[in-house]
Each structure stands twice: as C-alpha cells, then as structure tokens.
N, C-alpha and C positions, 0 to 999 in steps of 0.2 A: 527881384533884382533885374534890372536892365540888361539886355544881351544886346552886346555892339559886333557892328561889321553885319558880312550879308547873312541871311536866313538858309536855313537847311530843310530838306526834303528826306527824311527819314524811310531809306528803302529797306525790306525784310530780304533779306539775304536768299534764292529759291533753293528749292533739291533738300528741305527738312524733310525726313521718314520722320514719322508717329516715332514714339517714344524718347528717340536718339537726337532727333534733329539732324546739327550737323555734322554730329561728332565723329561718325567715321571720316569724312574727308579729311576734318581738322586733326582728330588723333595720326594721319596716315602724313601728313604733309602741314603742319600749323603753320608755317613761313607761308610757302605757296597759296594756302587757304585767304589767309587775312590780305596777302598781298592779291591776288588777282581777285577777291571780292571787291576790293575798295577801286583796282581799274575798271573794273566792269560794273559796280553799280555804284560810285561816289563814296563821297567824304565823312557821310552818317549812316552806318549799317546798326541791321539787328538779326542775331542768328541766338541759336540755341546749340547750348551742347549738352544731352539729358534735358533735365528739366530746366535746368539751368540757362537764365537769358542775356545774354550779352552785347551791347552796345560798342561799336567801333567805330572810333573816330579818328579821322586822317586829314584835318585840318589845323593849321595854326589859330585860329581863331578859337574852335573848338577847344583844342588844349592849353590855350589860355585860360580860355574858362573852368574849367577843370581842374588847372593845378595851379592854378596863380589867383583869379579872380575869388573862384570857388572854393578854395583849398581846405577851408574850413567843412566845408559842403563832401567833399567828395577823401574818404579815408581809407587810409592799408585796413586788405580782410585781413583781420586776425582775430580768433577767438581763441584762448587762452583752456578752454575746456574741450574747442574741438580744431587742432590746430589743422591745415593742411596748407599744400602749396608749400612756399619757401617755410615758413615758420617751423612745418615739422624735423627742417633740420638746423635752423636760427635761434627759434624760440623767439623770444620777445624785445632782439638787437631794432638795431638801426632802420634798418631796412624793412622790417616786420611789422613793428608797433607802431602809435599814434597818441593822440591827445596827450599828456601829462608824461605821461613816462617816456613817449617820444621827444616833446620839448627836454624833460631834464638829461635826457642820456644827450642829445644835438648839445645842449651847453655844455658836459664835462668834456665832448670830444671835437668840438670844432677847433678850441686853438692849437692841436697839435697838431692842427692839417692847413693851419692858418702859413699864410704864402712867405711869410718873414722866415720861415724854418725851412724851407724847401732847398738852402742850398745849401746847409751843413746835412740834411735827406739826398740832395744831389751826389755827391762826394762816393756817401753809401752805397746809391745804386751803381755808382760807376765802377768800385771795388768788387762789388757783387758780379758787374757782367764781368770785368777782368778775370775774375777767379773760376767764374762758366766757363769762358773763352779756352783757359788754358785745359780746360778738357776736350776742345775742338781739334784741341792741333794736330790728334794723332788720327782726327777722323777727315783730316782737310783732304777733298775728291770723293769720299762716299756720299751719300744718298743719305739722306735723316728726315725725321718728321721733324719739322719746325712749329708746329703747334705743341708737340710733348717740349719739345726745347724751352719754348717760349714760357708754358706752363710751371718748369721748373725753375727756370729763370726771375718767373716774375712770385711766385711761391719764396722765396730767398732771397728774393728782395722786400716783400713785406715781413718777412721773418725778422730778419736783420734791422729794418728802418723801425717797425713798429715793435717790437718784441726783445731788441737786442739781441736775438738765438738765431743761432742757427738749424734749418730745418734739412738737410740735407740729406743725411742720415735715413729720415722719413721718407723724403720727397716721392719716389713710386706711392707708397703706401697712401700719403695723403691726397696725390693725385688720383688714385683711382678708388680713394673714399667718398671723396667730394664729387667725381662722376656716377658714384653708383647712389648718393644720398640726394643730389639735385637731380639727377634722370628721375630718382622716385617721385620729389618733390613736385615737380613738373606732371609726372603720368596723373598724382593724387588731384592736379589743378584740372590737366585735362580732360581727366576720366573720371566722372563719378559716380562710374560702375565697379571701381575699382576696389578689393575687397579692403577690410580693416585690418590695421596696424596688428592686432594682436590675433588674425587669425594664423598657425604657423606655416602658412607656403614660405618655399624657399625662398621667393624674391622680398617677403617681410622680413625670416629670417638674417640676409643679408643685411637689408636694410640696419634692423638691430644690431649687428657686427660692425658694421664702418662707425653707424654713430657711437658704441662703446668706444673704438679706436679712437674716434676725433673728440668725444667728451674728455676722455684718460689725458690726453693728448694738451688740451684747454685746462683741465681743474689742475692738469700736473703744472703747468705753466705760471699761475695764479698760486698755486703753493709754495712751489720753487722758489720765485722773488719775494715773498711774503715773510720766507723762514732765511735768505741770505741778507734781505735788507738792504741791499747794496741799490743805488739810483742810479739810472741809468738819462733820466730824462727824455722819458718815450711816452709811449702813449699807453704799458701797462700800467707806468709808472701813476699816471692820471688817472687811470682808472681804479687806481686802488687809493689815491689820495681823495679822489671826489666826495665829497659831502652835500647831503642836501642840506639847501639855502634854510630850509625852516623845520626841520627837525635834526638836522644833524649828522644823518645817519649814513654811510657809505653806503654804497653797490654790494648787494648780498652776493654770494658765491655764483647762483644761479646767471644776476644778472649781468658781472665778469665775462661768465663763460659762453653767453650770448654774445657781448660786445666782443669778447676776444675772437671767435666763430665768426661773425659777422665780417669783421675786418677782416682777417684775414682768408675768407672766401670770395667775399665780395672784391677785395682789393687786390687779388693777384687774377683771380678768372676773368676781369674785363678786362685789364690791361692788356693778361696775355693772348686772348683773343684779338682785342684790335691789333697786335704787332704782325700776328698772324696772317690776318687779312692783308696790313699794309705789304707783307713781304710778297703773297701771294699778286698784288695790284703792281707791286715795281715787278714784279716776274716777268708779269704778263704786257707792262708799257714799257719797249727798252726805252724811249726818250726820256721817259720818266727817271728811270732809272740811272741814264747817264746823268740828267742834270744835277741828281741828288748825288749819286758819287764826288760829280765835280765840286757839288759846293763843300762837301766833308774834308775833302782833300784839301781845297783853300785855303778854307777856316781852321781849320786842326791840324794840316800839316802834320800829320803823324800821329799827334799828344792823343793823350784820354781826354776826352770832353770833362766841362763842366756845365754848372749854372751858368753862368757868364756865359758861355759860348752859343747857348740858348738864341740871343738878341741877333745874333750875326749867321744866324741858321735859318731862315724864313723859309726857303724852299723845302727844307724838312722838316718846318713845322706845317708847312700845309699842307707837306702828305700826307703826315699822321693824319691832320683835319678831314682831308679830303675821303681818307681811309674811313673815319669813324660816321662822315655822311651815308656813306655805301653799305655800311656795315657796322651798327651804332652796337656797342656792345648789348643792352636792352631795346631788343627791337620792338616791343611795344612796354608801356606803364600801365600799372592793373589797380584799377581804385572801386569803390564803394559807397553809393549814394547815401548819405545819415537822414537826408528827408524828403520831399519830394519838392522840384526844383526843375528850372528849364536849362536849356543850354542849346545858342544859340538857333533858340526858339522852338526848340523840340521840348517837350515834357518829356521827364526822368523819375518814374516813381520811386519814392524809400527804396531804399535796399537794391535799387541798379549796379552792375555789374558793366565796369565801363574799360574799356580797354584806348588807351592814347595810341594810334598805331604810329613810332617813333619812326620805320623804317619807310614805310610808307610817305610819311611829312618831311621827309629828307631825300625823296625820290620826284615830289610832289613838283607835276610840269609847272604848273601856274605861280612856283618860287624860284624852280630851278631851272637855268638854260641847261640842254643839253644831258636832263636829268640823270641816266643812265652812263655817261661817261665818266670816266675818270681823268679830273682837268684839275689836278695840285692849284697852278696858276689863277684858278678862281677865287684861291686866298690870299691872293698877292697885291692884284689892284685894289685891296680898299674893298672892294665890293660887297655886299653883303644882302642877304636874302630881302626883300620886302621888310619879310612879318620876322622877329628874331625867336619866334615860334617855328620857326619853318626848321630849325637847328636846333637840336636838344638830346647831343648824346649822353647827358650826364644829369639828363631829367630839366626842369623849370619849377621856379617857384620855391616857397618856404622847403622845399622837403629835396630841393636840388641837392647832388650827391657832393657828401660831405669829401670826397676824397678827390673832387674837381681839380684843384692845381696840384696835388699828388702828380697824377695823371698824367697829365697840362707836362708836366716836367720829364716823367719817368719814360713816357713813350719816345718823344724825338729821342733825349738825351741814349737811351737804349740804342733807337734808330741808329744815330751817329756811330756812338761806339762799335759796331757788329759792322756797318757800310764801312768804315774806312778799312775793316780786316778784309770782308768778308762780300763776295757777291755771287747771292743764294739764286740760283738756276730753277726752275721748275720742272720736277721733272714726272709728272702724269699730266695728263689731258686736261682734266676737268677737275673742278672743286667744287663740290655742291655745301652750301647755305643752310646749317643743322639748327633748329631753335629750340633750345633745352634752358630755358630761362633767358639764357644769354643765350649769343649768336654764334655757334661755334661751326668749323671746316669740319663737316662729317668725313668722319675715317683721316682727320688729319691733312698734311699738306706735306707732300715729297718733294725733299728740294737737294740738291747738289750743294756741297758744300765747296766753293771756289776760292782759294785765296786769293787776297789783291795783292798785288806790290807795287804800294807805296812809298814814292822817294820820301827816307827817313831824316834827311840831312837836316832841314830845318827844325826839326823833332830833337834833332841832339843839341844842335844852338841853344832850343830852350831849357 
C-alpha cells in the first residue's frame, strides 16, 4: 500500500536494561515517558516494556495511516482466552473487540448516540446537573475535589440518559470500583511482570470484589427491564431488542453486560475528566475565565441551558475544545498489527504493538501555534490545524468513539450550567497529569466553591 506525505526516521528509544527495557521509567511516569520521548527523539519511536515492543507514533500522517487508511491492518488486542488491559474489566464491548462482533455491536448502538436524539439527551443532563447542584448549596465557600464531583455528575448522567436509572445510591461504590478495576486494567497493560489473575494476593483479590460488584450491578440491570417490560427508548432498550441481521439471534447475557460496562465506564470517565481539566484551565486563565462567564450570563440570562443554547455559546464551546486539545481524555490509541505492513515508510512486523500518541499530536509544534498554551480563541477564527489528524480526542477513523456528539453536547452544556452558578477557585498549587488509561488530575483538583450572583431578572421574564 502507498504511504503519502513525508517519510519517517525510526529512532529506538535509549536507557533499555536487559530484560525490562523500559519499563521502569514507563511504569514510574507513562505520561511523562511517551511525552518527552517523542520531544526528544521525533515522531516514530520504538521502546520495550519486558519483552514486549512497542512503536510510538506522534504524527498526523502517521495515524492516518493507522487508523483510517490502515484500519483494517491495524486491530484492538483482545484475546478472549487471555484477556488483559481494558478487556479484563469490558470483556468483549465496544471498546475491546474487533472484526465481526465489533461491526455488529457499532450497528445495534450507533443510532442511539445518533446527533438527532441529543436534545431530548440534552434536557436530561441538564436536570441531572440541577439535581447535583442543589447538593452544592450547602457546601457554597468550602473546598471540594472537582474531579470526585465531576465523576459523579457525569456517572448520573449516563445513568439516567442511557439506562433510564438512577445510580446515585451506588455512586462512591462505583466510583471507586471503576478506579480500583482500570488502575489494574492499566498495571496488567503496563506490567508484564505482573502476577496472574488467580494467583490470591490482595490486590487480585480486590480486583475479584469490585468486578462481582459492577457485574451484580450490570446482569441486575439487564434483568430488571427484562422482567418489567416497560420501554423506555434508551439504549438498554436497543440492546435487548437487537437482532442479528442473518440469524436472528439477540445479545446473549454476557454480551449486554459488556456493552452496558462499556458505556457506562467508558461514557462518564472521559467526559468527567475533560470537565475536570477545563475547570482546572479557567482556574488557572482568569481572562479566560471572565470571557466565559460573560458569555453564559448573556446567553442564559439566568435560565438552565439547553440544546439550542449550544449555537449561541461558541466561546464555551472552544474551551471545552481547547480543554480536550491539552488534555484529550485518551492520551494515546493502542492497536495491533494483523500482518506485516509499512507505515509511513517504516516496516511494521505481524503482531506490532503500536501506540498513536493523541497527546503528543495535539501538543505537536509543527500543527500547533503556541502549542503549550491555552488559547480557547484558536477555535473561534475558523482556524483549523493543517492535517485534521493533528485533532483526535475522540479517536479517527471507522472505530471513532461512538459516543462523539454525546460528548460534543454534555460537556459545554454542563460547562454553562455549573459557570452561571458557580466560580470554581483553585485552591492548591499544582496539578499533575495521571495516565490510567484515561488522563486523569492525580490526587484530584481542589477548588473553592464561589457563588455567582447573577441578575435573575431577565430569567423571570422568561
């Protein structure tokens, strides 16, 4: 196959020890690892972690090739007899799988995340943050983690949009299932010293605990609407109506409880880390920050946001944007070469291990003016990167994340809602950049909780 655009210089990453490679620096720091590799030796690396070899690429061309051109070429690891990485807590959802069962599960669940639904979904999350909010009121002038908020905010918001339930009740418990199940998920990707699932130390032990919790959790969900019958027109609802086109047959239990997992881990932990980040980004730019006030106040005049308010919000939709450039909830894409194959003129044997680095190609001088700041306004004029590879928080290509205008929506719309109450203060130093699959605020984000008062006057007209 023809590789377009310039050629690449395939540099071996230094500082591998015999046996380990890289894996100490990487298990010790993987953000900082992948990121100051690719500044200091370019756009195509090759490092090892154990035995294991893996190729980094930090160019838009590159992951072109790879997830668009290539796509077919290059697939999710997932072995089904020896799972690790995300799968050990997915199984064989959205996000996990490939060929055949990835195409069929992408068709039963793309039209419920299809952009036509997004504002009777709009509506949803807006009630959802309301009903957060009025737990704030009694905390307005303390100090809170805005990530744990964020967290459960956006947790009960896919509850509720996807699921029609409420998970509230749960919410500690799933939150700190889903942290103790993808920290593993993650150690088993980047350790492969790490011992086996059914050996019994404590930290497998655990392991076993949260996933009984979040399986009980999933099968109970899937039984409950099964035996009420009642239709909600959501997306379990699809999920248990699905049939395949040529034999017939529904979603066995198993593969429910993946898809229902999937979404709703996948679909509240990005979200609520990019809000995360953005709050942390207005903390830290008051200009920023006032512009975005000002337009919330404008626009909304008081009211609850909608859909519609959307189009008339641009300055806070390009924070979030700008938010998810800096800090793409997947900071890199992890694929699997099915044969051997070039890219962008490098050879890739069978079975390559190839990492897209997202945060990196979003940071990248030669797309980006002024790469490392934070400039909203660069989504304002029109402008747009070169290569539309240079951008890709929500992945590229046939396998681009199915819950893209979800997203698209949930984030400002949230934004809005929380900015015209509310203006969140920072209140520690520093925030360091955690990568646990997703890109999370290690140890959270402390922020003051400040109310605004905004003239309500026009709010009552409407």
């Amino acid at each position: 196959m023809p590789d377009a655009g310039p050629s690449f210089t395939l540099v071996d990453v230094p500082g591998a020890v015999p046996l380990l490679g890289h894996l100490g620096a990487f298990r010790q720091h993987p953000l900082e690892s992948l990121s100051s590799w690719w500044r200091r030796h370019g756009d195509a690396l090759r490092f090892r972690l154990g035995q294991k070899t893996f190729y980094l690429f930090s160019h838009p061309d590159l992951a072109e090739e790879i997830l668009v051109k290539q796509s077919d070429r290059f697939v999710k690891v997932y072995n089904p007899q020896k799972p690790h990485g995300l799968a050990l807590v997915l199984g064989n959802g959205l996000v996990t799988s490939s060929g055949e069962v990835w195409k069929r599960h992408r068709r039963i669940i793309q039209p419920i995340f299809h952009r036509s639904r997004m504002a009777a979904m709009a509506d949803r999350m807006t009630q959802v943050g309301d009903q957060r909010l009025s737990f704030w009121k009694d905390r307005e002038g303390d100090t809170i983690d805005i990530a744990a908020e964020m967290m459960q905010l956006a947790l009960e918001v896919i509850s509720q949009t996807m699921f029609s339930t409420s998970m509230t009740q749960h919410t500690d418990r799933i939150s700190h299932a889903l942290q103790v199940s993808i920290k593993y998920a993650f150690d088993s990707f980047s350790n492969p010293l790490s011992l086996p699932l059914w050996v019994p130390t404590a930290r497998n032990r655990e392991f076993h605990s949260v996933m009984r919790f979040l399986d009980g959790l999933m099968y109970g969900l899937v039984a409950e609407r099964r035996q009420s019958g009642v239709h909600h027109d959501d997306l379990l609802d699809l999920l248990l109506q699905a049939r395949d086109e040529e034999s017939g047959e529904g979603l066995s239990d198993r593969e429910l409880r993946d898809e229902a997992l999937t979404i709703f881990a996948a679909g509240h932990e990005t979200t609520a880390n990019a809000l995360s980040w953005t709050w942390y980004l207005l903390a830290t730019h008051p200009e920023a920050k006032a512009r975005f006030h000002e337009e919330v106040d404008r626009v909304l005049q008081g009211r609850t946001p909608t859909a519609d308010d959307l189009q008339h919000l641009p300055y806070t939709r390009a924070v979030f944007e700008e938010s998810l450039r800096l800090y793409p909830p997947a900071p890199a894409v992890h694929r699997k070469a099915t044969i051997d194959t070039t890219v962008g003129g490098l050879s890739l044997p069978e079975g390559a291990f190839v990492l897209v680095g997202t945060y990196n190609l979003h940071r990248h001088p030669d797309f980006w003016p002024q790469a490392e700041q934070f400039l909203p306004e660069r989504w304002l004029d029109g402008e747009r990167p070169r290569s539309r590879y240079a951008y890709m928080p929500f992945g590229a290509g046939p396998r681009t994340c199915v819950g893209l205008h979800f997203a698209s929506v949930e984030g400002p719309l949230l934004l809005a809602l929380i900015g015209r109450r509310y203006d969140l203060q920072l209140a520690q130093q520093s925030v360091e950049p955690y990568l646990m699959v997703t890109l999370r605020p290690k140890g959270g984000i402390r922020m003051t909780l400040q109310p605004r008062h905004v003239p309500l006057a026009s709010a009552i007209a409407h």
